[in-house]
N, C-alpha and C positions, 0 to 999 in steps of 0.2 A: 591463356588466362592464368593468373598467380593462382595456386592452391593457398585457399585460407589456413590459418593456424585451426584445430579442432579440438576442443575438450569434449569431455575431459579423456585425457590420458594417464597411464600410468610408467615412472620412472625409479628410478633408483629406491626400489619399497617404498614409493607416496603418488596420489592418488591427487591428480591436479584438477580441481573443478573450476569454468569460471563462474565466477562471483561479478562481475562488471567490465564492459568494454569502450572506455570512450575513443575515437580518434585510433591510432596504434599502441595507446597505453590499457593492458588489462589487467585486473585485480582477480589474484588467482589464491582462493583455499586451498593448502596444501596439507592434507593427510597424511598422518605417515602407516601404512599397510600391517605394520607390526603392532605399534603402543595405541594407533587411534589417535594422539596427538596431532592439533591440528598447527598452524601457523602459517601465515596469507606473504603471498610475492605480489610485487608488483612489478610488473615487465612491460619495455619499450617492444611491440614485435619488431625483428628482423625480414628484412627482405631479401631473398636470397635466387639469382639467376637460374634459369636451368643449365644442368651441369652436368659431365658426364665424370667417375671417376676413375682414376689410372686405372683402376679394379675396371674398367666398361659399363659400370653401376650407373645407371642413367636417372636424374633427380631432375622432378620441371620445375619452374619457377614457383616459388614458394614463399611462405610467412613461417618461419623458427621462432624457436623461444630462445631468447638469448643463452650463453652456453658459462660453464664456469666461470671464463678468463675475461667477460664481459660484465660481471659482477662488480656493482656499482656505480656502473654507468649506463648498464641498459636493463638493471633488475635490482632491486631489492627486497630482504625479508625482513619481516615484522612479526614480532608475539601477539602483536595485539590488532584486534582489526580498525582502530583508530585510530592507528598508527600509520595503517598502510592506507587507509581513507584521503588521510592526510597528505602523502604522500603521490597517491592519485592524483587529489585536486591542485597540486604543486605542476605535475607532469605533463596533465593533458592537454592545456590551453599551447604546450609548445609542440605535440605532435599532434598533427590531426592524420587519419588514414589517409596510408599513399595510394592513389588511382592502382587498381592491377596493372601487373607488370606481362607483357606478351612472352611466351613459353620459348622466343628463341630468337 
């Protein structure tokens, strides 16, 4: 079985909570762990195979948050949360949750 994406989490000093999940699009508060400053993503989840890597690092099938380089196609951020509402109600009717993926 896919392991699901889990909030919340913590990354690069901010503190991801979810806020809504329709289909594979999630609307995520993001904290920043220093100022307290908040401002909302909104992410397509990735599906990702299980994999092993050159390092022997072994990863099962999985749900990611989209990564930098995928910025603007599979995530966006917004100051404001009605902004990124917005942008929810744009995204979701075109992903609906993929079926879990088998571990190999």
């Amino acid at each position: 079985m896919e392991r699901e994406l889990e909030f919340p989490f913590e990354r690069d000093r901010y503190r991801h909570e979810l806020e809504a999940r329709e289909g594979d699009v999630c609307l995520v508060r993001r904290v920043n762990l220093v100022t307290g400053s908040t401002h909302w993503e909104v992410v397509i989840v990735q599906h990702r195979g299980a994999e092993t890597t050159p390092r022997g690092v072994e990863y099962p099938a999985r749900e990611v948050y989209p990564g930098n380089e995928e910025w603007g196609e599979h995530g966006w951020t917004y100051t404001t949360r009605a902004e990124a509402d917005a942008r929810m109600a744009r995204e979701a009717p075109h992903h609906p949750r993929r079926a879990p993926q088998g571990a190999g």
